[in-house]
C-alpha positions in Angstrom: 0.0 0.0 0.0 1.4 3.3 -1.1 1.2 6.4 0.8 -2.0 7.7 -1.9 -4.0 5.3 -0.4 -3.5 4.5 3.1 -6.1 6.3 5.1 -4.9 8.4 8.8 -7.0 7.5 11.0 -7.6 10.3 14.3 -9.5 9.1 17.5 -10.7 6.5 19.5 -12.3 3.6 17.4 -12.3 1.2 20.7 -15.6 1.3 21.7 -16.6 0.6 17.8 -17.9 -2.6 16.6 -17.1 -3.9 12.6 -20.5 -6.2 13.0 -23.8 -4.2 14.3 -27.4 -5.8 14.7 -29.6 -3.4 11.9 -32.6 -5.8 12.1 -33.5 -5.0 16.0 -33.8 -0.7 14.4 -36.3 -1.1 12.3 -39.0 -2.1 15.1 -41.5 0.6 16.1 -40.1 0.0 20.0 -36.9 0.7 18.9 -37.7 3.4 17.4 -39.3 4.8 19.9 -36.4 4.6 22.0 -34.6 6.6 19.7 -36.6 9.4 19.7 -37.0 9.7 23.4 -33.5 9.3 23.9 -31.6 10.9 20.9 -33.6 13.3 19.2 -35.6 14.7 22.7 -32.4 14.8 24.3 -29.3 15.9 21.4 -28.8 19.1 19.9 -30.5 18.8 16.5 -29.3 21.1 13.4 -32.7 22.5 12.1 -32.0 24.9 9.4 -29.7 27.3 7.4 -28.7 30.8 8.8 -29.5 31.6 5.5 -32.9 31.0 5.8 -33.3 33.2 8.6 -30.4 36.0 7.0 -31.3 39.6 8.6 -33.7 41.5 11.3 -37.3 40.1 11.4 -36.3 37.2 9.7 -38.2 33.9 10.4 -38.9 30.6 9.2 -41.2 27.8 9.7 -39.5 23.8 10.3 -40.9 21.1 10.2 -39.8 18.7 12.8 -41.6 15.1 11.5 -39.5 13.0 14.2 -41.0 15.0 17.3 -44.7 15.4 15.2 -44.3 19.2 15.7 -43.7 22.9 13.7 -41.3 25.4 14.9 -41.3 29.0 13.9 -37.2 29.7 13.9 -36.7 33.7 14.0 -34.4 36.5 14.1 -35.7 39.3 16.2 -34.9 42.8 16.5 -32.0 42.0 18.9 -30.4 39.8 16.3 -31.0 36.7 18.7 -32.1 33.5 17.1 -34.7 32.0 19.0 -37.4 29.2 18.1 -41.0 28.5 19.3 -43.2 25.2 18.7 -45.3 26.9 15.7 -48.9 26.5 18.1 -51.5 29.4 18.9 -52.2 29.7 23.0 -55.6 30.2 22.3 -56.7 26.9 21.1 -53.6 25.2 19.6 -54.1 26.3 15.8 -50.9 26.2 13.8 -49.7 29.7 14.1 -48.2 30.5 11.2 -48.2 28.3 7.6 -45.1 26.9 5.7 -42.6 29.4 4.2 -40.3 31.9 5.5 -40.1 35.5 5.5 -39.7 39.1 7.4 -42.4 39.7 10.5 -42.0 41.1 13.4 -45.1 40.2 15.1 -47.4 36.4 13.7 -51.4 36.3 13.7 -52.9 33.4 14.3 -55.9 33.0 11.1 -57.8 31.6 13.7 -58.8 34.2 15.8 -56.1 36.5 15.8 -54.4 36.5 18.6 -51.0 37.9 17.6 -47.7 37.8 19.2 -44.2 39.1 18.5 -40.9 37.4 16.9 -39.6 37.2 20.3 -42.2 35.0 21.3 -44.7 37.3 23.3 -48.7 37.5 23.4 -49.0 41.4 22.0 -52.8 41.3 21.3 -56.0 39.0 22.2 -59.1 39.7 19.8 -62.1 40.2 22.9 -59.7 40.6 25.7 -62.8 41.8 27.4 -64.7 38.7 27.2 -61.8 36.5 28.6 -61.5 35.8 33.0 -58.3 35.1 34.6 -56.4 35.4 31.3 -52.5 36.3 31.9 -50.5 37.0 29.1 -47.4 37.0 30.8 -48.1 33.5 30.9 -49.3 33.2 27.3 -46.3 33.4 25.3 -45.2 31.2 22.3 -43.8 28.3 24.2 -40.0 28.1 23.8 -37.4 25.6 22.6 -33.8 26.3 23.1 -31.9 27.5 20.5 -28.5 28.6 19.2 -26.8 29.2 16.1 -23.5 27.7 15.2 -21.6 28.6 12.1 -24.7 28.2 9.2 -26.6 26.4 11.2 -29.7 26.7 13.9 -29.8 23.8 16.4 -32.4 23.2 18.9 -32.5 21.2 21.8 -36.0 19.7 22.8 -35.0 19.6 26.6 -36.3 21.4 29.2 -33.2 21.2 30.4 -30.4 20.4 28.0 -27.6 18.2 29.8 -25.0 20.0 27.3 -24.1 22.7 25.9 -24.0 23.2 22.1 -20.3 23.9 22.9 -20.3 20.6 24.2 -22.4 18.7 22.4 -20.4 19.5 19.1 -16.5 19.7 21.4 -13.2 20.3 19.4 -15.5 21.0 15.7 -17.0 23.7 17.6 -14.1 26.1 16.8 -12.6 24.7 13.6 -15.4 25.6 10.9 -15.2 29.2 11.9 -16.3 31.3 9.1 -16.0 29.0 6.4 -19.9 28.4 4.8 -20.2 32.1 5.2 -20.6 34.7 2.5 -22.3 31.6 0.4 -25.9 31.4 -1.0 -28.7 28.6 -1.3 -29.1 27.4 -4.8 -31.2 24.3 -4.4 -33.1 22.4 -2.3 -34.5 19.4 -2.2 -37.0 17.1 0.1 -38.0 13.9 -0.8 -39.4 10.8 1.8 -37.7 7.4 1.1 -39.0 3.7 2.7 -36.3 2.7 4.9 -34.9 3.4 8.4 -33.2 6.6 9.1 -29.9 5.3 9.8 -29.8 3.1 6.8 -30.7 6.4 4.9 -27.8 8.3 6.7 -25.3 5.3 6.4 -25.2 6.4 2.7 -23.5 8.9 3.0 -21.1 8.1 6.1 -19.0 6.3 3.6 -17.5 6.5 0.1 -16.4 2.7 0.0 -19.8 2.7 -2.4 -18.6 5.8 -4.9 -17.1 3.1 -7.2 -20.2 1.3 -7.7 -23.3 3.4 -7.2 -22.0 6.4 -9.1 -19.9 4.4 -11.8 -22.2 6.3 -14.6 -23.3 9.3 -13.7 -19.3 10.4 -12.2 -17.0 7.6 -12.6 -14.0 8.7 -12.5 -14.0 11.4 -9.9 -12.6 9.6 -7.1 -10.0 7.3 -7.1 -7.2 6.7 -10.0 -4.5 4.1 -10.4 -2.8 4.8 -6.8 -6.2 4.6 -5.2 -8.5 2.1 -6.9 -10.6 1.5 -3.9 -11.1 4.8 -3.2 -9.5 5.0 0.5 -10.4 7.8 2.4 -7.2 10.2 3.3 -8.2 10.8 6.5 -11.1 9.9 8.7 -11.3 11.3 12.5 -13.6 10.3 15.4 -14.8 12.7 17.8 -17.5 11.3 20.9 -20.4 11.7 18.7 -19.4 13.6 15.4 -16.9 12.2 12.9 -15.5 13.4 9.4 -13.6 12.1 6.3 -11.5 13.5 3.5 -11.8 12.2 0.3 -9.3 12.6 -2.6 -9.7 13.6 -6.1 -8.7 11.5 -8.9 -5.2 13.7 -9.7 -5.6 11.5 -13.1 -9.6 12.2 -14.0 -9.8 13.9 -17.4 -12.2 17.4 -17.8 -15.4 16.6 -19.5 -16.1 18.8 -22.7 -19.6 19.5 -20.8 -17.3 20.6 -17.9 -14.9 23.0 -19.2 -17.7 24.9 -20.5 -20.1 24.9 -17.5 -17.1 25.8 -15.4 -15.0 28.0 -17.9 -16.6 31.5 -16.6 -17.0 30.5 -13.1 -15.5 28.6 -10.2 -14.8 24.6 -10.4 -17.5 22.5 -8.4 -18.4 18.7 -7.8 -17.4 16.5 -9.6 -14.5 18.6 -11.3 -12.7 19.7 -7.8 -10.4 22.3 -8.3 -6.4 22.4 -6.7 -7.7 23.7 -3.4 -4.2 23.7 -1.4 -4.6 27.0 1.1 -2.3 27.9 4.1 -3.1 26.9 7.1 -3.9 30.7 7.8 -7.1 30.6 5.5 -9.1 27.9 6.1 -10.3 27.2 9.0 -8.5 23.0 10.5 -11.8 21.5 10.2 -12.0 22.0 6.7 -9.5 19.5 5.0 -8.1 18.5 8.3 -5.3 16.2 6.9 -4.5 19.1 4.4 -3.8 16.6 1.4 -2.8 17.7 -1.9 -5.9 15.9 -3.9 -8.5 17.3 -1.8 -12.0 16.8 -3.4 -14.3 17.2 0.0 -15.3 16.6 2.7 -18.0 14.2 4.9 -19.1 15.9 8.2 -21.3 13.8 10.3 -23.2 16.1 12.8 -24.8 13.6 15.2 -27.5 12.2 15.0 -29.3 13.3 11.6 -27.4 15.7 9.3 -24.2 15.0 6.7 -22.4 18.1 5.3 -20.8 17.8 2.2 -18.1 20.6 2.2 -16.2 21.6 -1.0 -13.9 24.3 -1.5 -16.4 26.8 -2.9 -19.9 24.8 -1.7 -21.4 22.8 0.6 -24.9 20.8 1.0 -26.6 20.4 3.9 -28.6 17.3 4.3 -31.2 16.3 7.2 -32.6 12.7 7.5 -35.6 13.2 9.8 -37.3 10.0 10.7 -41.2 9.8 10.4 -41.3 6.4 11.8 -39.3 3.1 12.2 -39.3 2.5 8.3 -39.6 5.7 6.6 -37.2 8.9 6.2 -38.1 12.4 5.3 -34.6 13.8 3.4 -33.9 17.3 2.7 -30.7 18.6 1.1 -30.1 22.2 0.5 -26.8 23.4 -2.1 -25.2 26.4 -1.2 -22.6 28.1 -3.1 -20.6 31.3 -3.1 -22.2 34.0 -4.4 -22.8 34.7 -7.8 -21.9 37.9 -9.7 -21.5 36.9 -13.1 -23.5 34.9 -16.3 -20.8 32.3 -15.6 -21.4 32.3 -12.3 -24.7 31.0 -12.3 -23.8 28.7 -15.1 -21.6 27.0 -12.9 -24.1 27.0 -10.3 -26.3 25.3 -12.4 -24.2 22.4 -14.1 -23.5 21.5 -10.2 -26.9 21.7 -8.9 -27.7 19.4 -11.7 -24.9 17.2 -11.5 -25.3 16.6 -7.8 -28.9 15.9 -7.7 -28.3 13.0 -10.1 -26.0 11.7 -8.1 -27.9 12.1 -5.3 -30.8 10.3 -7.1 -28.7 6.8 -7.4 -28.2 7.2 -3.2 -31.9 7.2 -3.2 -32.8 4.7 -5.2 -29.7 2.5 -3.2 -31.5 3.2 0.2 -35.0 2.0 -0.6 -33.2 -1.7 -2.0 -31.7 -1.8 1.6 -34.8 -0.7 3.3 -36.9 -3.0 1.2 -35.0 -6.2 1.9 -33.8 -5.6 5.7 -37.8 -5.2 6.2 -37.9 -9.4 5.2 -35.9 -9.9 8.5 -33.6 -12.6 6.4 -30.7 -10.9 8.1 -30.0 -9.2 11.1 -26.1 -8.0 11.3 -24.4 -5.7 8.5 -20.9 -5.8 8.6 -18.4 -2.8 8.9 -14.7 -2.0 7.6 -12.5 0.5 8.8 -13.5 2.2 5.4 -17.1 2.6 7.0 -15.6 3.6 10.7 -18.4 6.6 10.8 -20.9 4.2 10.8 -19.8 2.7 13.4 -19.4 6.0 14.9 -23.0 6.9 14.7 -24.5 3.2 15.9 -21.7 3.7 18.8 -23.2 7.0 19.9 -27.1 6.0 19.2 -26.6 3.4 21.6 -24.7 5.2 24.5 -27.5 7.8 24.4 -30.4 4.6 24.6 -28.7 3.8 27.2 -28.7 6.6 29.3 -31.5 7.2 32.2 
């Protein structure tokens, strides 16, 4: 093995298991586990700063695991703060799908209205109601904190962690990266099979060879790397990241040069992306190898980012139940100021979706045939250590009182 394809492995990988029971996940009990153990308890990535970008600012989540809405805003202080998306009258949804500026939400209901910092500013009748306080009437609160371009909430009355804690050393590395970017696509689809068989396809690039051999065959890999060994793959308690390398010998399509002639190379032709250490931030290709192509960032317990040296995707794998998977991915890219710009953007929001289509199509064949219960271990290589990762951490948290 030369040194192109031997992988550095960072972190504790004792407490990991290569062989992992799947079959006992997909029951509802399970499942139900899960939720009142992980996704009650964790700090959950919700949302894009970008979606809530300036004063006023607000947006409404869907949260399918917990069966509720949340209204995520930015108020007049700049704070971000989120509120289960419910009227205190009589528990109508407050305020519909979408996003946009407000600083005060009416409920079609009634309206009652209250502000984006969550209080009751006006009750239709007021006269008419006894023993009404509105002190006491506010949009009821879920913790809440931005980190880099993300909004996480925690569903705890009283989280055991910080967000500082909950994400440890990645806390400080990203810093600033995924600004200055904007949102070019997004995507939401629902997919039959188990939420961690859904995020499992992406916690690994051991399938790159196979799943994507036609739609980007050659962007990984090359004669010193035929298997497509990651460069480096780190462990953290919960989170865990890879770095995958480019193909130094992949060829330019024709389609390529063009889409990327005016504007700045994207997935899947990566450009040589070799900063100083004083520009990019050590999360962001933490090994700092030569053939960068990207990055896999596993926030645990739902999202992947896929981060790229001028773009990123955010993906969410919400669970709806023990066999089904609500998936949304969002693109983001920096900011375009010219025709080519946006001609670029478009050639790799197309080019990723399809790609992303074959993962989709990959995880339903899973789902489908783990649901005939014919077999109940999968088994692991240190290729697919994140996945151990995550089932390592799911389990320490189901344990927990």
């Amino acid at each position: 093995m030369n040194a192109t394809t031997k992988t550095q492995f960072v972190g504790d990988a004792s407490r990991l298991k290569s062989r992992v029971n799947i079959l006992k996940r997909l029951r509802p009990e399970f499942y139900e586990k899960e939720v009142e153990k992980i996704f009650r308890r964790g700090w959950l990535p919700v949302a894009s700063l970008t979606d809530v970008p300036e004063t006023n600012s607000y947006a409404v989540v869907d949260v399918p695991t917990l069966k509720t809405s949340l209204i995520l805003t930015r108020g007049e202080d700049d704070k971000i703060r989120a509120f289960h998306n419910i009227c205190r009258h009589r528990g109508n949804r407050l305020v519909p799908p979408g996003k946009g500026c407000k600083r005060a939400f009416s409920c079609g209901f009634h309206g009652w209205a209250f502000a984006n910092d969550g209080r009751l500013i006006s009750v239709t009748d007021r006269t008419q109601f006894d023993d009404l306080d509105e002190g006491e009437l506010g949009l009821l609160k879920v913790h809440a904190e931005a980190w880099e371009d993300f909004v996480f909430v925690n569903f705890d009355p009283a989280p055991r962690e910080s967000l500082r804690e909950w994400l440890g050393k990645m806390y400080d590395e990203y810093t600033g990266y995924f600004s200055d970017r904007e949102k070019i696509a997004s995507y939401r689809i629902q997919v039959e099979s188990n939420w961690n068989v859904t995020i499992n396809s992406f916690s690994e690039g051991y399938h790159s060879l196979y799943v994507h051999r036609k739609t980007v065959p050659d962007y990984q890999g090359g004669k010193d790397n035929p298997q497509r060994h990651r460069a480096y793959l780190e462990l953290m308690k919960r989170n865990a990241r890879y770095t995958a390398q480019g193909n130094p010998n992949r060829k330019e399509t024709p389609v390529e040069a063009i889409a990327y002639g005016h504007g700045r190379k994207m997935y899947p032709a990566f450009p040589r992306y070799m900063p100083s250490d004083n520009t990019v931030p050590p999360g962001v290709n933490a090994s700092r190898n030569e053939n960068w192509s990207f990055d896999v960032l596993e926030m645990f317990p739902h999202v992947i980012v896929l981060i790229g040296a001028h773009w990123h995707a955010n993906m969410w794998f919400w669970p709806v139940d023990a066999g089904r998977t609500d998936i949304r991915v969002d693109f983001l890219a920096y900011k375009a100021e010219t025709v080519g710009d946006h001609f670029a953007h478009a050639y790799f929001r197309a080019r990723l979706r399809e790609v992303f289509r074959e993962d989709i199509g990959t995880m339903e064949a899973i789902g489908a045939m783990l649901r005939s219960g014919a077999m109940s271990d999968i088994m692991l290589s240190r290729q697919e250590l994140l996945i151990q990762q995550h089932y390592a951490a799911a389990d320490e948290m189901i344990q927990q009182p």
